[in-house]
VOBAMAR-46670 format. One record per atom (N, C-alpha, C): residue in three letters; x, y, z. Coordinates in pm, whole numbers, padded with zeros to 5 digits, always signed. Layout:
# VOBAMAR-46670
ALAXYZ/...
This chain:
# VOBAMAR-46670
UNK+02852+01784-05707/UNK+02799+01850-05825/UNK+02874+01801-05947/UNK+02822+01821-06079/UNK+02890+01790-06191/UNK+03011+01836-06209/UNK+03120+01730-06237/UNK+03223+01814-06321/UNK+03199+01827-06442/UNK+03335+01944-06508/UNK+03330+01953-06642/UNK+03350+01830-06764/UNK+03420+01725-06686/UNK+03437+01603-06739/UNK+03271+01512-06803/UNK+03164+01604-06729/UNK+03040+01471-06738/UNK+02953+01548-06776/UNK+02935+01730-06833/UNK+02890+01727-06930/UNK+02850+01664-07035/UNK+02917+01565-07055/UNK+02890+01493-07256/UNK+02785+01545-07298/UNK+02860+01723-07339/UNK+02747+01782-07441/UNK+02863+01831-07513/UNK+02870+01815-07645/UNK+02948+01920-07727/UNK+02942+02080-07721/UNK+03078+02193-07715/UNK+03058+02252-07646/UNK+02978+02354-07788/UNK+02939+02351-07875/UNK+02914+02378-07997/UNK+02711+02403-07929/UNK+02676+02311-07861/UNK+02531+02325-07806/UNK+02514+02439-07690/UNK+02615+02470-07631/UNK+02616+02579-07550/UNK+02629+02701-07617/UNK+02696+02714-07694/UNK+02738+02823-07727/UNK+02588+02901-07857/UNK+02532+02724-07905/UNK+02396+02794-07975/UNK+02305+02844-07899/UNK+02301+02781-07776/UNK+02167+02864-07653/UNK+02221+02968-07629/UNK+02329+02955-07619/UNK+02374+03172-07602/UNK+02323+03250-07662/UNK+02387+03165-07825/UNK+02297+03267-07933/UNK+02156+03308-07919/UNK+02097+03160-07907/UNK+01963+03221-07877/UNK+01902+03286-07818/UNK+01931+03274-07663/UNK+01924+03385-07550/UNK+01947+03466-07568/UNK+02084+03550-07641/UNK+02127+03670-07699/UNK+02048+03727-07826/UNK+01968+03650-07882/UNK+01830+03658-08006/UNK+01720+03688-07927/UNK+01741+03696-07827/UNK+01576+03669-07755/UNK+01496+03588-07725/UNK+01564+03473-07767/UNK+01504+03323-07737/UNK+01477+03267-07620/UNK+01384+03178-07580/UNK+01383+03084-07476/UNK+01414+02988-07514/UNK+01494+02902-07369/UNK+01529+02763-07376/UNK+01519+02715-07258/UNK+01483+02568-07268/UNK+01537+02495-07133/UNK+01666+02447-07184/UNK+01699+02380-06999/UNK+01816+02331-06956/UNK+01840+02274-06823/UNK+01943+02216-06847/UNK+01915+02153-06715/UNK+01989+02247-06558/UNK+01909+02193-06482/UNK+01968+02274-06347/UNK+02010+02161-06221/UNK+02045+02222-06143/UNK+02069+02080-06001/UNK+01964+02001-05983/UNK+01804+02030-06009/UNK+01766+01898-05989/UNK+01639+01888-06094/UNK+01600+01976-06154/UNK+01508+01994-06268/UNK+01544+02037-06397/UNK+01498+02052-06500/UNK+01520+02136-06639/UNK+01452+02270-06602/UNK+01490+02363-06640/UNK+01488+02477-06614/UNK+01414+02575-06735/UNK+01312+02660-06723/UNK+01304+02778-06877/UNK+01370+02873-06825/UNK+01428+02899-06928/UNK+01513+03062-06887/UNK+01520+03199-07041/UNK+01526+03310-07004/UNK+01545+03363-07118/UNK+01651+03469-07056/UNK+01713+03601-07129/UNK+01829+03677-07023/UNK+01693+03747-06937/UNK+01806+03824-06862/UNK+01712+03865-06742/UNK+01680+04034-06798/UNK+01783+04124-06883/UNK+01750+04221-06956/UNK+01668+04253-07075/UNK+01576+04137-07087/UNK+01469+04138-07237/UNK+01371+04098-07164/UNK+01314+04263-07138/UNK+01158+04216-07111/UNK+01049+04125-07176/UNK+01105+04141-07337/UNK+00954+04060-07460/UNK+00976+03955-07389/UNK+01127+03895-07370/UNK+01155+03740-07399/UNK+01105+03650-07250/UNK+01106+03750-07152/UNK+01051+03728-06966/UNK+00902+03758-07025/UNK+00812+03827-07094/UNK+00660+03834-07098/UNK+00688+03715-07140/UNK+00730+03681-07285/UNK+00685+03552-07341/UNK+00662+03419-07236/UNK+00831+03411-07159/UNK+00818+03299-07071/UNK+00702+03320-06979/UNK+00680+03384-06923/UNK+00540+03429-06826/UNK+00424+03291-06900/UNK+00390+03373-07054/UNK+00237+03360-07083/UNK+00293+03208-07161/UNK+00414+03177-07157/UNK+00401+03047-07214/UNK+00387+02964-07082/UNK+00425+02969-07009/UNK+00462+02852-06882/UNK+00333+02912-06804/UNK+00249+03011-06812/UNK+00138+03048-06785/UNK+00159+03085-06597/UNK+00262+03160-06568/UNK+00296+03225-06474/UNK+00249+03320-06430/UNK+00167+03364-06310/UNK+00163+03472-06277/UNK+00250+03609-06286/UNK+00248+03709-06298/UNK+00405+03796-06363/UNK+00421+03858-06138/UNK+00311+03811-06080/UNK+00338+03846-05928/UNK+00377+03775-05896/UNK+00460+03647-05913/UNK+00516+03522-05787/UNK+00671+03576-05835/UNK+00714+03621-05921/UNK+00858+03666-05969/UNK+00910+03556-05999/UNK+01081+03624-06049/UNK+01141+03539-06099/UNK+01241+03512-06030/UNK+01338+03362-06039/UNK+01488+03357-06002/UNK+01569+03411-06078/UNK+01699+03464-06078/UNK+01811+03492-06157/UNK+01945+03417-06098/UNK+01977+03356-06274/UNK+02094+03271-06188/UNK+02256+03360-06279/UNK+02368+03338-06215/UNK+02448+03373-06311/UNK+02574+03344-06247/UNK+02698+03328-06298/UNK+02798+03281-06295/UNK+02922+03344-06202/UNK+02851+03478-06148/UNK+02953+03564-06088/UNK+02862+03679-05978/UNK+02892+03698-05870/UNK+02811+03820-05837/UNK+02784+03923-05881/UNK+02890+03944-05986/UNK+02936+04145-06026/UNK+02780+04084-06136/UNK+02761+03986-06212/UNK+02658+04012-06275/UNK+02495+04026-06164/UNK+02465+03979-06078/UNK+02388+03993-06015/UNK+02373+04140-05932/UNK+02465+04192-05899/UNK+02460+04353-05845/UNK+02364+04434-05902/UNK+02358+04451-06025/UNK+02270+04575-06029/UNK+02139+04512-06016/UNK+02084+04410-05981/UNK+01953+04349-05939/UNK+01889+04356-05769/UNK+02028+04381-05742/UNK+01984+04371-05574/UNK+02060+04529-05503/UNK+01987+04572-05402/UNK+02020+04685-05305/UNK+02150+04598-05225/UNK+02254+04715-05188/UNK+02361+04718-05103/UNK+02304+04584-05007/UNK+02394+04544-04977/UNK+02400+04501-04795/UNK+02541+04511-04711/UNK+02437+04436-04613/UNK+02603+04479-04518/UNK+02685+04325-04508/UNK+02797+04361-04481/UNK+02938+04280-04487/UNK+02917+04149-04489/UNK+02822+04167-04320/UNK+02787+03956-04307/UNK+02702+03935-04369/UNK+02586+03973-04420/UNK+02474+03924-04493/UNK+02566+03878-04650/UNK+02632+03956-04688/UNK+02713+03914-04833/UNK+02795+03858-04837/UNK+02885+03819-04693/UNK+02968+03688-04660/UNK+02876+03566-04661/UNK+02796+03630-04609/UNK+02752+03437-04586/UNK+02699+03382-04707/UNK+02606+03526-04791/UNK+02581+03452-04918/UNK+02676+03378-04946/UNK+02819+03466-04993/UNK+02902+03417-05123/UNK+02933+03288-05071/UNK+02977+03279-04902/UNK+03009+03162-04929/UNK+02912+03005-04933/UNK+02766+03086-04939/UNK+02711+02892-04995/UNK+02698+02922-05187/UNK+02775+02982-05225/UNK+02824+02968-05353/UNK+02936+02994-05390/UNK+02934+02871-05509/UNK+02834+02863-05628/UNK+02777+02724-05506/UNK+02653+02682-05559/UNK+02545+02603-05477/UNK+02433+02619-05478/UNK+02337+02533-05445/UNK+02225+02518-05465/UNK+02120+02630-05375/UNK+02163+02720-05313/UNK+02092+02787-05218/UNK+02072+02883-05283/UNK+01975+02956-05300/UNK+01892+03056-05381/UNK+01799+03161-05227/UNK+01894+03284-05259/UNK+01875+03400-05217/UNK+01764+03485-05228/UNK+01698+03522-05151/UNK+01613+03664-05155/UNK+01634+03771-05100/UNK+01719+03901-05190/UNK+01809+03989-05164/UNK+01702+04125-05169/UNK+01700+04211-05130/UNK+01599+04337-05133/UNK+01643+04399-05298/UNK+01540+04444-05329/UNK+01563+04490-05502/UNK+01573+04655-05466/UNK+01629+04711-05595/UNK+01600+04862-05601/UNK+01511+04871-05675/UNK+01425+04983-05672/UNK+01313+04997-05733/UNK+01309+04984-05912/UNK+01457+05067-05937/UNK+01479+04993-06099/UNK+01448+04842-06116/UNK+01489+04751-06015/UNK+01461+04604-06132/UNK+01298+04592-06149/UNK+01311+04496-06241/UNK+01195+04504-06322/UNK+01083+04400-06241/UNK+00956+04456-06235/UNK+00875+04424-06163/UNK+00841+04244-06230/UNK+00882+04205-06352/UNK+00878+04134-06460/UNK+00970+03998-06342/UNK+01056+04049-06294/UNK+01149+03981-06231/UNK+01091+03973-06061/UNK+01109+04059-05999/UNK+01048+04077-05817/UNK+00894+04054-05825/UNK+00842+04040-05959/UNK+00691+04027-05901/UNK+00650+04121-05829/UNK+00549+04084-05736/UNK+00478+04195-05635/UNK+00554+04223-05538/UNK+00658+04179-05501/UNK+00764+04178-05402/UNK+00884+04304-05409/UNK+00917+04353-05302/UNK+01066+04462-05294/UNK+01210+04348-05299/UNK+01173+04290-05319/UNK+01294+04160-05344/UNK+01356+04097-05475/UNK+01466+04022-05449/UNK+01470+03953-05565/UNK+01554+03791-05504/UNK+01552+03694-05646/UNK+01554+03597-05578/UNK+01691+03566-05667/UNK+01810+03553-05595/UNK+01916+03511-05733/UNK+02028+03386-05678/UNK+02086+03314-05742/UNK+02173+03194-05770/UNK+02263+03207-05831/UNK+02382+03204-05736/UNK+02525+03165-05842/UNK+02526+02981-05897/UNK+02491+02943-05924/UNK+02491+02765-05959/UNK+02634+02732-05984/UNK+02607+02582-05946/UNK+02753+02478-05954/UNK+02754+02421-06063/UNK+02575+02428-06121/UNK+02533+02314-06192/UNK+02671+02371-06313/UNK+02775+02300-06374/UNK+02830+02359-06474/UNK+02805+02420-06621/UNK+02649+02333-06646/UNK+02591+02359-06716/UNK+02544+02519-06761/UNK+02490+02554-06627/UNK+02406+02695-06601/UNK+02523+02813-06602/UNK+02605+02722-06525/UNK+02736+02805-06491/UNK+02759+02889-06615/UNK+02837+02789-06680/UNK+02903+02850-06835/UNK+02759+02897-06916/UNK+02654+02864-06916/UNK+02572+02978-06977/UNK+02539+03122-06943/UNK+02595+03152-06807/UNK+02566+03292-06808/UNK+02678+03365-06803/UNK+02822+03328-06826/UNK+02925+03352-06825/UNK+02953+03364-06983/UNK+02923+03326-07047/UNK+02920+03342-07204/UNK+02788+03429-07233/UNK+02686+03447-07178/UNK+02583+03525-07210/UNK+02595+03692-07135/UNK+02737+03639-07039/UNK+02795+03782-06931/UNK+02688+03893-06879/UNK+02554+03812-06873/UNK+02427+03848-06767/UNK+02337+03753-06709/UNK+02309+03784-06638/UNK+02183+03675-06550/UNK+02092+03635-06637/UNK+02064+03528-06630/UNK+01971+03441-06693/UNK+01822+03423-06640/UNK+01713+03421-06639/UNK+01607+03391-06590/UNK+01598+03286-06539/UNK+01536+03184-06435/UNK+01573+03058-06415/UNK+01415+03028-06383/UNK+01284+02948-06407/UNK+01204+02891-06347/UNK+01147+02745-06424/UNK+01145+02667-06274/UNK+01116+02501-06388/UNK+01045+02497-06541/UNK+01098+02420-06577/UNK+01050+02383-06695/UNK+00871+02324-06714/UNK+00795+02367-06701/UNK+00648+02304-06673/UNK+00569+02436-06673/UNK+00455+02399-06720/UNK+00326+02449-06711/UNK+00292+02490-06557/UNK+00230+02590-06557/UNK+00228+02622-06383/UNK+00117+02545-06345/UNK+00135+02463-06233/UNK+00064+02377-06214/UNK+00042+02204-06285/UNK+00137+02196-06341/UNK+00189+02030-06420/UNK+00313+01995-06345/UNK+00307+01884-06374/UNK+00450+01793-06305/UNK+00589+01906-06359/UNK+00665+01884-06301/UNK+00877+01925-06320/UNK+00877+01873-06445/UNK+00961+01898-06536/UNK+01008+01835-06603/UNK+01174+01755-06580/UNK+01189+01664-06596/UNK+01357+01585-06533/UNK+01425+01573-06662/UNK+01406+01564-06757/UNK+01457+01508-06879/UNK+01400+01637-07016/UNK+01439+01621-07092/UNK+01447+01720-07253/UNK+01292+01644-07330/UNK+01294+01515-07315/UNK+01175+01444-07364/UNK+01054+01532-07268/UNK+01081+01507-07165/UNK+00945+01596-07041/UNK+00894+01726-07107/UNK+01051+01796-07115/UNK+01013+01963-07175/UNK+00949+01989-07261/UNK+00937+01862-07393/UNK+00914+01862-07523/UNK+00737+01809-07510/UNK+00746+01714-07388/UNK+00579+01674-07427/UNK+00536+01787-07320/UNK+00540+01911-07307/UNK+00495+02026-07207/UNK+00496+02099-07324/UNK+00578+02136-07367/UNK+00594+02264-07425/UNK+00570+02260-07607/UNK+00608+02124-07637/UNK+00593+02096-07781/UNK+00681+02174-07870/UNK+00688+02270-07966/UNK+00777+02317-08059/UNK+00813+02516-07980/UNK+00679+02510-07856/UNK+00728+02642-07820/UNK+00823+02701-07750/UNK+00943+02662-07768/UNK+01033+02666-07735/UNK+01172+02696-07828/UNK+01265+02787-07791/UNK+01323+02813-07915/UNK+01471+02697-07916/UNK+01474+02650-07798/UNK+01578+02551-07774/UNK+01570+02465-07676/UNK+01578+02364-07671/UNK+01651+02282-07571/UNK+01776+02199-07529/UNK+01814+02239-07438/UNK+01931+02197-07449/UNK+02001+02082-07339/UNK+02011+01983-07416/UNK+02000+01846-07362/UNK+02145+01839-07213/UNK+02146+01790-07143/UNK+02248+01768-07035/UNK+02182+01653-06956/UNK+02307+01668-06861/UNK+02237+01610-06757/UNK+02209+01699-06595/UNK+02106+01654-06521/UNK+02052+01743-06385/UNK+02201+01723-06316/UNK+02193+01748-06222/UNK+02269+01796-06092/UNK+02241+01692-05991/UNK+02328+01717-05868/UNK+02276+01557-05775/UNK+02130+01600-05700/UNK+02073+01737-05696/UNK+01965+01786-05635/UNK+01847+01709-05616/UNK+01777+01612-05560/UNK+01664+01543-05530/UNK+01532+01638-05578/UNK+01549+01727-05515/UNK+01448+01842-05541/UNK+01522+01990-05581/UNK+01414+02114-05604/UNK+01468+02195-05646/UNK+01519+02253-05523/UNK+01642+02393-05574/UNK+01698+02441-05435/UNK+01655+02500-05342/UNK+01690+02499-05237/UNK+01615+02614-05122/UNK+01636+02719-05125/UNK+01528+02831-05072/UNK+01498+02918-05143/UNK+01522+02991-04960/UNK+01579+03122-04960/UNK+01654+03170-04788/UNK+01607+03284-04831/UNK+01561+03373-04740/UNK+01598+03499-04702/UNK+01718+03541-04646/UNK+01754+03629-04719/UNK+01953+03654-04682/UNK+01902+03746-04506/UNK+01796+03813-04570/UNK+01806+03950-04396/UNK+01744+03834-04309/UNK+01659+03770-04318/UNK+01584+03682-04200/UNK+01633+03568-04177/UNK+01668+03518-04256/UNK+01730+03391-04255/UNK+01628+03245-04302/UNK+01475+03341-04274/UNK+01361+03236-04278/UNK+01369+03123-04416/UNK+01329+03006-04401/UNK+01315+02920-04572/UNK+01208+02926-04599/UNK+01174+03006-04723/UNK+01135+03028-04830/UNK+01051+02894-04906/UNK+01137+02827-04903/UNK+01118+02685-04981/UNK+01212+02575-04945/UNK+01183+02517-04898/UNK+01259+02384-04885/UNK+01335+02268-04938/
């Protein structure tokens, strides 16, 4: 995965997508193997907006990524000992969880589902954005539902054009494809 050394982003560009995210803004960014839209995971306007811009069903749900578990807790119901060992330890990493929700999280997020889907990331990028934003972030590719990934900031820009309140240039992660997607209770893959 990236070190902090190969960022080459000034850290002055991170700290404006915070702002924005903390404004209510959307932005992409990059993730382990795609650019990513994200807005926080506590602003419903800013999760409708991403919905009807990226033209998402609000039933397939969302990922949440964030920098620490204690921020992911109040999104997911208790578990037991081994199910939350084994998470923590394929993070931080590319493996993306489907943890049972409490009925508080927002349907905006679980979709039609009693679940939720969340990521501690390596990517360092993602990392330090939700650690400076000190909540989960929204995470789903950068693209039109149903158009190609976007890999690059140029991609995001001929998708999305000016609707977007930021982008924020990096580089991806060593990820070929996007991460796999587990059931923590079943173990079943989700996505490959």
């Amino acid at each position: 995965m990236l070190q902090r050394s190969t960022w080459n982003i000034p850290p002055w560009q991170i700290r404006h997508a915070v702002h924005i995210l903390k404004q209510g803004g959307l932005i992409a960014y990059p993730t382990e193997a795609v650019f990513g839209l994200g807005c926080l995971a506590n602003n419903t306007e800013a999760i409708q907006r991403l919905l009807q811009l990226k033209q998402r069903p609000k039933e397939k749900g969302l990922i949440l990524l964030a920098s620490d578990l204690s921020q992911l807790e109040p999104y997911f119901s208790p578990l037991k000992a081994d199910i939350l060992e084994k998470i923590k330890s394929s993070w931080p990493g590319p493996t993306t969880w489907i943890l049972p929700a409490p009925a508080a999280t927002s349907a905006l997020i679980k979709g039609k589902f009693n679940s939720v889907a969340v990521r501690i990331s390596a990517h360092p990028i993602v990392h330090e954005l939700c650690r400076q934003c000190q909540t989960p972030i929204i995470s789903t590719s950068a693209n039109i539902t149903g158009k190609n990934m976007s890999y690059s900031a140029f991609d995001v820009r001929l998708q999305f054009n000016n609707k977007l309140d930021y982008i924020l240039h990096g580089p991806l992660g060593d990820n070929d494809k996007p991460t796999i997607i587990k059931d923590a209770i079943t173990d079943q893959l989700v996505r490959i």
